[in-house]
FITORVO-866762 format. One record per residue (C-alpha): residue in one letter; x, y, z. Coordinates in steps of 0.25 Angstrom, whole numbers, plus 5000, padded with zeros to 4 digits. Layout:
# FITORVO-866762
AXYZ ...
END
This chain:
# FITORVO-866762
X510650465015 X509050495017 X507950375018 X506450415021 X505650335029 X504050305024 X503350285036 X502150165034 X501550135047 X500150205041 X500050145030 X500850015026 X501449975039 X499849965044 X499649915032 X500449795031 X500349745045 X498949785050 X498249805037 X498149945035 X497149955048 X497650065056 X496850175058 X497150315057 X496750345071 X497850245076 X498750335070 X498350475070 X499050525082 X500550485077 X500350555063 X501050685070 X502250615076 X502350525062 X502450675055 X503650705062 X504450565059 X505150605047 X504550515035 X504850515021 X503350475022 X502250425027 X501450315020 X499950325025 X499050315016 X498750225005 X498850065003 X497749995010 X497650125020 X496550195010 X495550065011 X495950005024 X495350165029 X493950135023 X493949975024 X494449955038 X494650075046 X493450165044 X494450285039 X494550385027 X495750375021 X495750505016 X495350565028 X496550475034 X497650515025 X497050675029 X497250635043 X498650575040 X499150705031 X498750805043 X499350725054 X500750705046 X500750845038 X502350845037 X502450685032 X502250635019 X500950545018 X501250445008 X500150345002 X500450214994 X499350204980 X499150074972 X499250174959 X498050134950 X497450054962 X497450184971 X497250114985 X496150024979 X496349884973 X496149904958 X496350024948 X495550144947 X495450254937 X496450364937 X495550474941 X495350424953 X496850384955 X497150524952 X495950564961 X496550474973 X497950524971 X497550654973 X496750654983 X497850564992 X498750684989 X497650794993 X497450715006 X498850705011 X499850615003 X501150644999 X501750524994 X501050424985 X501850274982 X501150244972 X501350094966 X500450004956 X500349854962 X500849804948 X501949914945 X501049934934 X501650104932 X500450114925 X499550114937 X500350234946 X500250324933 X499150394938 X499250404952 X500750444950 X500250554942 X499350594949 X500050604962 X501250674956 X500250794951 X499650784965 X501050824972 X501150694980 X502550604979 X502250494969 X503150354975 X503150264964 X503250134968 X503650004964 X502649884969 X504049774971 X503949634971 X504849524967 X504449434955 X505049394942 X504449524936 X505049624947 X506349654944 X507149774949 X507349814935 X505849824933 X505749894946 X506650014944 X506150024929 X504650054937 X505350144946 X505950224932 X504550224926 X503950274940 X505050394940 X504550434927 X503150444931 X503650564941 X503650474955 X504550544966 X504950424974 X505050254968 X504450154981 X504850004980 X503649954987 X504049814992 X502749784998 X503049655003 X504349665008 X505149564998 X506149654993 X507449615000 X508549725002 X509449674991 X508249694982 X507949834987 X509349864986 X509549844972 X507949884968 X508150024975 X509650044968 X508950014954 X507850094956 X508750204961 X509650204948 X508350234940 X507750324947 X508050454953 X506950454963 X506950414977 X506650264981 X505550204991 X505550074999 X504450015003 X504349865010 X504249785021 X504549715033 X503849585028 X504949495024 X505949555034 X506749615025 X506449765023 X507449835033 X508449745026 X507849795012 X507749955016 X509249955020 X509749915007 X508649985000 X509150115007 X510650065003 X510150064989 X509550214990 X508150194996 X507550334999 X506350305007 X505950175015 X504450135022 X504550095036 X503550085046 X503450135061 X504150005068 X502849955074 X502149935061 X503549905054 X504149775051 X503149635046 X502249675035 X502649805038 X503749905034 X505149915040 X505149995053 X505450145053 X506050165065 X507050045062 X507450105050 X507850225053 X508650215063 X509350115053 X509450195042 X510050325051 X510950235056 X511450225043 X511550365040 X510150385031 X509250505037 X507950455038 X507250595041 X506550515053 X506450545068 X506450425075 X505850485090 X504750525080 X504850375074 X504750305087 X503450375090 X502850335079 X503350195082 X502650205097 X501350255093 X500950155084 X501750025092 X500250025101 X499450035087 X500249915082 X500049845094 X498549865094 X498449805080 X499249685086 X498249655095 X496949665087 X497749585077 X497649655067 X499149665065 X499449525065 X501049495069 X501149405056 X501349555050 X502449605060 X503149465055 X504249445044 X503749375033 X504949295025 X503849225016 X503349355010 X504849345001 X503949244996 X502549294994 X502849444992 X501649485002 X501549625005 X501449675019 X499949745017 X499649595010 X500049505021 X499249585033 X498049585023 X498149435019 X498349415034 X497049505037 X496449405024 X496649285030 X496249305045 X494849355040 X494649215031 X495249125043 X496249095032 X497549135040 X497848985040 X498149015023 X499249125026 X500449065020 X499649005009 X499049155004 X500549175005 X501149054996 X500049084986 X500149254986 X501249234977 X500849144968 X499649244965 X500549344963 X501449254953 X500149234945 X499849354944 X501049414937 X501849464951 X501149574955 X501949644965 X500949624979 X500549744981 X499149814982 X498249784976 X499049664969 X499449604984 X497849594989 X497649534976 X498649424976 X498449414991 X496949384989 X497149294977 X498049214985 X497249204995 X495949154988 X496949054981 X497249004995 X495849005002 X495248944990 X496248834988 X496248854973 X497048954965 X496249074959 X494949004962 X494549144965 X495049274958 X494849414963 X494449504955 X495749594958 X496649474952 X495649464940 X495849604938 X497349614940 X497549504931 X496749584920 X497549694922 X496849784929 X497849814939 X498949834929 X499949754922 X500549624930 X502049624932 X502149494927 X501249394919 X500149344926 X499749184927 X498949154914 X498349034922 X497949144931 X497649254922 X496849164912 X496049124924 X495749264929 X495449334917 X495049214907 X494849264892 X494949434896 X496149484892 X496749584903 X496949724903 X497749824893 X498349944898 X498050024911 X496849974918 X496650094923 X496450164910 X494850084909 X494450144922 X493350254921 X493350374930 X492550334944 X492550454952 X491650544949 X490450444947 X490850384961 X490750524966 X489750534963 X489150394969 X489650454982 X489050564984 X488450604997 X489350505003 X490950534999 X491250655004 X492550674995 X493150634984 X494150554994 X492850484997 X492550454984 X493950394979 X494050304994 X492650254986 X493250214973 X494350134978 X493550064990 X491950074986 X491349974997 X492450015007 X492350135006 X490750135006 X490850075019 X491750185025 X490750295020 X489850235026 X490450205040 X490950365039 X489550395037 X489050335049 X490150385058 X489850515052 X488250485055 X488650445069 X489550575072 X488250655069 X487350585076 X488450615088 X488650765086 X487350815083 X486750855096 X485150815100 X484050905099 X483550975111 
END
């Protein structure tokens, strides 16, 4: 019996429990030793890392995943995509899904999971094609939630429609950590029975119950799990690595790992953690089991965001009460499974319900456009109080939103010039204009400063 091992620590393990701000030079020096751990994979690119580059920690994150493919040249990269949504927050046109696509497969990534916030199937067409024609490994991937529209039936019905589109492997992503191993038991035996490809699971340590939920989800068949290196395991985060395999070879399941390799990986980043302890920017709320989240489906990534929300408004003192109305937002709203982008969404709503003291006083504009459809179709009916109230007399959207968008690039290449330098440039533009504005500029400067350096004076 085999079961792989996704390794998250750059990317969702940082993610969840400090926000996505670790810096590619606090772990450059381990990629080497990472190389030679065993993974299936590693996931390192994708999710909030791409903006959280430009926005927060001064970076390229094309120039990073680079970096990240020549310091691990025998593992496989993998990147988590929002479908239609990219790495951004709304849709955008298909060239430039294809164009992103195939330009995170020139850069260095093997592995694209790639999953639509709605499980609209319509919104991972195009990147799915794309990436398969590409050469990269397609994980098609289900965005699990509980509701009274989720059923295991529907689920391995998506996973049927996601084999025929030519995916290699199905990911269950449990983002927030709900799924209890009962439920992964019998969701992972369904799905196996209709399709003939391997299964993923992905979830975490929020409620305490995902070393429990990975046992019987490996009982059930499970062919690959994501764990993160134990220092940045467990809370918000994923199940530790370390932990789990010498758990599952105890139990006679060859994991591929090496666990003298595993334990320096573990000892390189313990004084990284620890250093993010003492600036505070890991609070120890996100190293902590949170039961209640059985209740409000928050999402690791969420919860350290909506923490990082609150202390910059003084508000922290409205914690449990964002968290009471999180899921009555997403009730309105037709249960949207809370993932990104639909878990900002419903976080921010949630919050301005709370901090103004009046439900949907104030609307942002990514709810008005949600409800009119431009993020694709909600899993279940949304509030007509609600809806009536956002949209008023316009009638939502028919079809694939996407469909109505014109080409963008060339014309924005065109804006750019003299001050992209590639085409990666120009698509970091697209997704994050004013972000990414700022970052040109600050590289410029840097650039400027280097010069000013290196160019000897006259004589």
């Amino acid at each position: 019996m085999k079961i792989g091992f996704t390794e998250t620590v750059l990317r969702d393990a940082n993610q969840s429990l400090i926000a996505t701000r670790l810096p590619y030079e606090k772990f450059a020096d381990i990629l080497p030793e990472m190389d030679k751990a065993g993974y299936y994979s590693v996931e390192c690119w994708g999710g909030a890392v791409f903006d959280c580059c430009l926005r927060y920690l001064n970076e390229d994150p094309w120039e990073r995943l680079r970096k990240l493919r020549k310091g691990m040249p025998n593992t496989k990269l993998q990147m988590l995509l929002r479908g239609q949504n990219l790495l951004g927050y709304k849709h955008y046109p298909d060239e430039i899904v294809r164009m992103f696509v195939a330009k995170s497969v020139e850069n260095g990534i093997d592995i694209i999971r790639i999953f639509d916030a709605l499980n609209d199937l319509r919104n991972i067409e195009v990147a799915t094609d794309e990436a398969i024609k590409r050469g990269a490994q397609v994980s098609g991937t289900i965005s699990y939630t509980q509701s009274p529209v989720h059923t295991i039936k529907a689920f391995a019905k998506l996973a049927k429609d996601m084999e025929s589109m030519g995916v290699a492997t199905i990911c269950i992503k449990d983002m927030a950590g709900v799924m209890s191993p009962q439920e992964a038991y019998e969701l992972i035996s369904e799905i196996k029975k209709s399709v003939k490809l391997p299964v993923v699971l992905h979830t975490h340590c929020t409620t305490g119950m995902a070393y429990m939920t990975y046992l019987k989800a490996a009982e059930a068949g499970v062919d690959v799990i994501d764990t993160a290196t134990s220092c940045f395991s467990g809370g918000s985060s994923q199940p530790a690595t370390e932990t789990l395999n010498f758990a599952f070879e105890g139990l006679g399941y060859e994991t591929g790992l090496d666990a003298a390799v595993l334990k320096r990986v573990n000892d390189f980043f313990k004084p990284v953690r620890d250093e993010f302890l003492k600036s505070g920017q890991l609070d120890p709320k996100m190293l902590a089991t949170d039961t209640d989240a059985l209740n409000y489906k928050v999402p690791g990534g969420m919860l350290s965001n909506l923490v990082a929300q609150l202390k910059a408004q003084n508000a922290m003192d409205k914690f449990d009460l964002v968290l009471e109305e999180t899921p009555k937002v997403r009730a309105d709203l037709g249960y949207p499974p809370l993932v990104t982008p639909m878990s900002q969404m419903v976080g921010v709503q949630a919050t301005a319900n709370v901090l103004a003291g009046e439900r949907y006083k104030n609307i942002s504009k990514e709810v008005k456009a949600y409800c009119k459809g431009e993020y694709g179709k909600a899993p279940g009916k949304i509030n007509p109080e609600v809806l009536k109230l956002v949209l008023g007399d316009e009638k939502p959207i028919q079809g694939r939103y996407a469909d109505t968008l014109e080409p963008v690039f060339e014309k924005t290449k065109k804006e750019l010039e003299g001050i992209a330098k590639n085409d990666e440039d120009v698509l970091s533009y697209i997704l994050f204009p004013q972000v990414t504005e700022k970052y040109f500029a600050a590289r410029k400067a840097k650039e400027e400063k280097v010069v000013r350096y290196t160019i000897a004076p006259a004589e």
